[in-house]
C-alpha positions as CSV (number, residue, x, y, z in Angstrom):
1,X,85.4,81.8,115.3
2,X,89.0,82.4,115.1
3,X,88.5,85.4,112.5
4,X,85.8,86.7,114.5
5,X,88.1,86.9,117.7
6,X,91.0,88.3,115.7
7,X,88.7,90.8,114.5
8,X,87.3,91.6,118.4
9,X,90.9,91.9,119.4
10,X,92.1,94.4,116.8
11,X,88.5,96.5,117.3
12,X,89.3,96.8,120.8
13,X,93.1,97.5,120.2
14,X,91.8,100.3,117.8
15,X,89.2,101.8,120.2
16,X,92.2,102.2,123.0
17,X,94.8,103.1,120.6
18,X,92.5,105.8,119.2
19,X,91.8,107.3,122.7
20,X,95.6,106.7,123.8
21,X,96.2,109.4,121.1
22,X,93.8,111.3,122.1
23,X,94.1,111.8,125.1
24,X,98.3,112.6,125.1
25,X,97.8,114.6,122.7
26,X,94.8,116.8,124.3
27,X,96.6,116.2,128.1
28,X,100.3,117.1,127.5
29,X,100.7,119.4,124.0
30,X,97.3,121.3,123.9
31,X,98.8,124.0,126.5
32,X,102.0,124.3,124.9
33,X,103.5,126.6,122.6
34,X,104.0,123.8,120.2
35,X,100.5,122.9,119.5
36,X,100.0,123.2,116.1
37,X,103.2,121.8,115.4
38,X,102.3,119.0,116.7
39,X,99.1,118.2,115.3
40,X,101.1,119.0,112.4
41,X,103.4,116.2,113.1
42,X,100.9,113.6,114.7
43,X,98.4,113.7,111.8
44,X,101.6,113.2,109.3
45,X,102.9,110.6,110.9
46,X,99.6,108.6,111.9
47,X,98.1,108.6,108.7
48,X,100.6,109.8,106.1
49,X,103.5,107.2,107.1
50,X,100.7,104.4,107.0
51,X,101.8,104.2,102.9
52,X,105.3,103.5,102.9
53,X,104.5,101.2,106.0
54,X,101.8,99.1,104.7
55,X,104.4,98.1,101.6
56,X,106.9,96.8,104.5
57,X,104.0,95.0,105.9
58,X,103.4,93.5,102.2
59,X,106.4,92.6,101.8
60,X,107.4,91.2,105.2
61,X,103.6,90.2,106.6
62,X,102.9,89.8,110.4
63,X,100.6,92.4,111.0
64,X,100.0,91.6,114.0
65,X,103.6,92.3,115.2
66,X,103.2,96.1,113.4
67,X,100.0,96.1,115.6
68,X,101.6,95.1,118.6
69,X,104.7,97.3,118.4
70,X,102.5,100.2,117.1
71,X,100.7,99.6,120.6
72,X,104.2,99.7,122.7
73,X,105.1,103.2,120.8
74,X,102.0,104.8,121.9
75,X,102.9,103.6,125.6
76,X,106.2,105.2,125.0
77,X,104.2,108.3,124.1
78,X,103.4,108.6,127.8
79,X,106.8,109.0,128.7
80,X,107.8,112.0,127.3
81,X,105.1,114.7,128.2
82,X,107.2,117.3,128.2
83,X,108.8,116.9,125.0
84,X,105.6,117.6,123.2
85,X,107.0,117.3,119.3
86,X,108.4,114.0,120.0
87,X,105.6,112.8,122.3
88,X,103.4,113.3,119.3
89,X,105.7,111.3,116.7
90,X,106.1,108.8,119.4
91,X,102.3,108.5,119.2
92,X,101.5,109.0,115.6
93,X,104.0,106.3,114.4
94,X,102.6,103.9,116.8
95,X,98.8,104.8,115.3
96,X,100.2,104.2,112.2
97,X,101.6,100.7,113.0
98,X,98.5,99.7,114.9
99,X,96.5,100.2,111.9
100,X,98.4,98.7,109.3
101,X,99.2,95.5,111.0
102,X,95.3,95.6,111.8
103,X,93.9,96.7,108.9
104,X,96.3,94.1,107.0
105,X,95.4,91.3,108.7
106,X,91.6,91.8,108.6
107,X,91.9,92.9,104.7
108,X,93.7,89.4,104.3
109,X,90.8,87.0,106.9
110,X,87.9,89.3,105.6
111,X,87.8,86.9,102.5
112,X,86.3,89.4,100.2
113,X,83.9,91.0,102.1
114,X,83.4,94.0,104.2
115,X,81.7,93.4,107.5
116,X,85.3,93.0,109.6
117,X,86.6,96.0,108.0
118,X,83.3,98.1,109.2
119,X,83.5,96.4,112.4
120,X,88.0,97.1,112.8
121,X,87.3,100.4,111.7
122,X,84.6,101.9,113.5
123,X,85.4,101.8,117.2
124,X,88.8,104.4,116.6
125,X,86.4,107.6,115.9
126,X,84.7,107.1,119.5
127,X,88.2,106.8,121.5
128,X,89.5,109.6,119.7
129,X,86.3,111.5,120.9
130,X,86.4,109.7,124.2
131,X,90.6,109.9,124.3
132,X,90.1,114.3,124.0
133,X,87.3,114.8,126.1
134,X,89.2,113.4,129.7
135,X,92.5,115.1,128.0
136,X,90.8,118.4,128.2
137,X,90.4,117.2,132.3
138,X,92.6,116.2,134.7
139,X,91.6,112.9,135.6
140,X,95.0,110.9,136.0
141,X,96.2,108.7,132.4
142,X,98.9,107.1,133.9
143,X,96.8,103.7,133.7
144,X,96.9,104.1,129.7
145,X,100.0,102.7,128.9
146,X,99.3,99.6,131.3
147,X,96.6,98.9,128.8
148,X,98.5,99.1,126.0
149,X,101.0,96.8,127.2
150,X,98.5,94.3,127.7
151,X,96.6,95.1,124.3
152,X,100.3,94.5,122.3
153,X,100.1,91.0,124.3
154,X,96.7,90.0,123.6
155,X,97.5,90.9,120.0
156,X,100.4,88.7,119.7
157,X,98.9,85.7,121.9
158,X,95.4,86.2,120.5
159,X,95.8,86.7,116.9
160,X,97.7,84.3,115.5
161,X,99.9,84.2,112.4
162,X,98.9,84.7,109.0
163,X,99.7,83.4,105.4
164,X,100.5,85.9,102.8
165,X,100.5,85.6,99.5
166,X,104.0,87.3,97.7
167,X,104.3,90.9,97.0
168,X,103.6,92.3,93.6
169,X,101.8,95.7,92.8
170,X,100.9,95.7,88.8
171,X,98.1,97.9,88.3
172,X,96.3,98.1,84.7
173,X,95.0,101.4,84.0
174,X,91.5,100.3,85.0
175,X,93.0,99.6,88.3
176,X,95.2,103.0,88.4
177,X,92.6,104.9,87.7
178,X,89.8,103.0,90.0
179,X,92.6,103.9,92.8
180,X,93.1,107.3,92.1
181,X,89.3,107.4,92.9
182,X,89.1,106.2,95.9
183,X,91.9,108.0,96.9
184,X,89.5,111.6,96.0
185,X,86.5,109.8,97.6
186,X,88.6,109.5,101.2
187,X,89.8,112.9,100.3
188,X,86.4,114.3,100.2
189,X,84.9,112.0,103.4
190,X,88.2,113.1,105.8
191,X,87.7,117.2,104.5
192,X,84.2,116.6,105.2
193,X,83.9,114.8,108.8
194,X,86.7,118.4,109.6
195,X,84.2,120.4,107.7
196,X,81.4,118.8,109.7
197,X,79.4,121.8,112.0
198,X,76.1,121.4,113.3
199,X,75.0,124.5,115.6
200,X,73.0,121.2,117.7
201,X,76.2,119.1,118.0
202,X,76.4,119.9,121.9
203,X,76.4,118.2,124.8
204,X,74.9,114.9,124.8
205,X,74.2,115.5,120.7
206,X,78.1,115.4,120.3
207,X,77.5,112.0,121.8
208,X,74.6,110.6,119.5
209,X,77.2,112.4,116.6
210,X,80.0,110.3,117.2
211,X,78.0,107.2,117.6
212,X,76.7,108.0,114.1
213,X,79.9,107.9,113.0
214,X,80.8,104.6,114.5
215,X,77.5,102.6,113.5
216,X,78.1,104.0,110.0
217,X,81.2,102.3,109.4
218,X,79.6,99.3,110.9
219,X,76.6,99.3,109.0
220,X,78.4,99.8,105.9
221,X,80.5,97.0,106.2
222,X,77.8,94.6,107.0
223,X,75.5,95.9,104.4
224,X,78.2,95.7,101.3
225,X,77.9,91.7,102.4
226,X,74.5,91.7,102.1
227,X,74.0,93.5,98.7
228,X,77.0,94.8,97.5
229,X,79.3,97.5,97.1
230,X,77.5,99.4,94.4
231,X,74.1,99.3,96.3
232,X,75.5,100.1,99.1
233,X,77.1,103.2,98.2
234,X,74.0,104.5,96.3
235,X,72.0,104.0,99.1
236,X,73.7,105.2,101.9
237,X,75.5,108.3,100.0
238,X,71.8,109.4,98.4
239,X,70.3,109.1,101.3
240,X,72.8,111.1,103.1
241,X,73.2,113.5,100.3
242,X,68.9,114.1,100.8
243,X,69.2,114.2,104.8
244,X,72.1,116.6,104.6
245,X,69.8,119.3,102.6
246,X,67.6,119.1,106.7
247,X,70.5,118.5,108.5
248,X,69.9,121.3,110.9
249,X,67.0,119.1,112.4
250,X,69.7,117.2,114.7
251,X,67.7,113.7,113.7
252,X,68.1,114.0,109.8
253,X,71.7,115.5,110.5
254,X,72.8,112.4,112.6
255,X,71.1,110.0,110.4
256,X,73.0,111.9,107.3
257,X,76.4,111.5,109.0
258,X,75.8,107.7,109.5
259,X,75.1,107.1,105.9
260,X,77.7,109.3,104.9
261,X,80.4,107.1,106.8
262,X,78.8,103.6,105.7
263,X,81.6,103.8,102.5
264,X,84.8,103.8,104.4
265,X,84.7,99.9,104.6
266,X,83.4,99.7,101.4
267,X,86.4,102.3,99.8
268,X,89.3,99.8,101.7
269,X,87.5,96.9,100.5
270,X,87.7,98.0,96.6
271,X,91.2,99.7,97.0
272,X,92.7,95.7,98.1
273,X,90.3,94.5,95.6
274,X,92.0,96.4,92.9
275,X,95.9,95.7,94.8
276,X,95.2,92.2,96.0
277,X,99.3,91.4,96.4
278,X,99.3,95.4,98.2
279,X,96.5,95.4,100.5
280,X,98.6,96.7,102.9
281,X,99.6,99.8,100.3
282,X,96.3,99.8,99.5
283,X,95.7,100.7,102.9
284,X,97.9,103.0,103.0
285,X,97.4,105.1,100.3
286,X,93.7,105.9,101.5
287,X,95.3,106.9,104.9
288,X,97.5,109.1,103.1
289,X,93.9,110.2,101.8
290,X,92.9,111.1,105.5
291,X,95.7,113.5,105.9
292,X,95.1,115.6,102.3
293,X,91.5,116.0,103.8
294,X,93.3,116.8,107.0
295,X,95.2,119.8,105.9
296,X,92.2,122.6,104.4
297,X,91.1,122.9,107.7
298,X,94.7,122.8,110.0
299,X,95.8,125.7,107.7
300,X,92.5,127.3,108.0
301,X,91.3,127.6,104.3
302,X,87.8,129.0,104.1
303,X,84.8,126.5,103.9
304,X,81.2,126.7,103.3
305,X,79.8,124.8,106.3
306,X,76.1,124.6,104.9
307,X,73.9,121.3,104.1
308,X,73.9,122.1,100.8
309,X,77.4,121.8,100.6
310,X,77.3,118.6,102.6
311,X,75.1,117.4,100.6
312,X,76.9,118.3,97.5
313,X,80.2,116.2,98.8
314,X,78.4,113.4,98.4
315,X,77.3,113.2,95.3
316,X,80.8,114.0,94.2
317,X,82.3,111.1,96.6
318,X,79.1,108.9,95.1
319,X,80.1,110.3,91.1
320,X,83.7,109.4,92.1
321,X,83.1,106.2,93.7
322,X,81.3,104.4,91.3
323,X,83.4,103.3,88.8
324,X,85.8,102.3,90.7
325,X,83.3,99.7,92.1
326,X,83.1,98.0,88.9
327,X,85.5,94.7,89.6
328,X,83.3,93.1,92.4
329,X,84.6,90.9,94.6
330,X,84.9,87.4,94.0
């Protein structure tokens, strides 16, 4: 019961966290010259700086004290709105420490399997969707960083310590190379969900979208403990890859969006699998993943936004993933 109430705390801490971000960013830089820049700047630092964080987080452990703090910086975030470019570092470093000390501490209670992963992960994609709609309105935020205040507290109440095992990253080349293929395969799923447009994903579409996206990473989670990492990702990727061929029917579309997600626990769960004394790298380094998939569309390289090439992505991400799915865990 303890695990599971961690787990509820740092899904809840992710959802507002998410939408924190959000919604700053979409409230105080969208109107300002500096926009780009800082989406620039916040997508560096909440994803990219998640690497060389999650190997101070090996080494030092309490996750949920880089949770907490991540929460704090986000709060800060609210206090400089017109400072745009540091508003969005403020927030983006604090994203960043949220979800290592999260993701560190669920990698290292999960025991093995996937279902807390699916479950940690999943809530951030609706408050980032929630987080930009009311940013685009004017409905006042100055609640927000009351919230986080009191999510940093319930994390560092709540939580609990945790025993880590030492430091030590000593890959074989199986394990270097299963890495580098996870790292491709979050590469691919992060250029894709940015690639992602359906002419039907309007109004309250856009809402059944997002929850795809959510339940995807929940079901994913839950289904690797049922059957396994390698079933999993055949089923849910050549389902998808089948669904996105009709994915302008908004139906097969939404159902090919929540089978495409259903491998991000089951990619976090392999890369620890593979780093087991640098899950928090390990973390990391698929984060770092995020942002490469980030950057084709933020400098606005031409894509084929078709289902065919949907459809083709995953079979790649499924021919990638494979292998690296061959050291099951215990």
């Amino acid at each position: 019961m303890h695990t599971r109430r961690r787990t509820a705390v740092y899904a809840a801490g992710h959802f507002l966290v998410d939408f924190a971000c959000a919604l700053a960013m979409f409230r105080f830089a969208r109107q300002t010259a500096a926009w780009q820049e800082a989406v620039l700047l916040y997508n560096f630092c909440a994803f990219a700086l998640q690497m060389p964080f999650g190997l101070l987080a090996d080494r030092w452990g309490h996750g949920r004290f880089f949770a907490a703090g991540g929460c704090l910086l986000v709060s800060v975030a609210y206090l400089l709105p017109a400072a745009p470019l540091l508003m969005s570092v403020a927030a983006g470093i604090g994203n960043a420490l949220f979800h290592i000390g999260g993701g560190l501490d669920t990698l290292h209670t999960s025991e093995g399997r996937a279902g807390l992963l699916g479950i940690f992960v999943s809530p951030g994609a609706f408050g980032l969707f929630l987080g930009a709609i009311l940013g685009k309105g004017s409905a006042p935020a100055v609640f927000v960083p009351l919230l986080l205040l009191l999510a940093a507290a319930a994390i560092l109440l709540l939580c609990g310590g945790i025993g880590y095992a030492p430091f030590f990253l000593d890959l074989s080349r199986a394990g270097a190379l299963a890495g580098f293929s996870l790292f491709l395969v979050v590469c691919l799923r992060s250029y894709a969900g940015f690639l992602f447009a359906f002419p039907w994903k309007t109004g309250a579409l856009a809402w059944v979208f997002t929850l795809c996206v959510v339940l995807g990473k929940t079901a994913g989670g839950l289904l690797y403990d049922r059957i396994g990492s390698r079933q999993t990702s055949v089923i849910s990727l050549g389902l998808a890859a089948a669904l996105f061929l009709l994915s302008g029917n908004p139906l097969c579309g939404c159902a090919a969006v929540l089978l495409f997600n259903m491998t991000m626990p089951v990619t976090l769960r392999a890369a620890a699998d593979w780093m087991p004394g640098a899950k928090g790298f390990s973390f990391g380094l698929l984060t770092f993943a995020l942002f490469l998939g980030f950057l084709p569309s933020y400098l606005g390289l031409p894509g084929v936004s078709a289902g065919w090439m949907y459809a083709a992505l995953a079979v790649l991400s499924l021919t990638l993933l494979l292998p690296a799915l061959k050291k099951e865990p215990a």
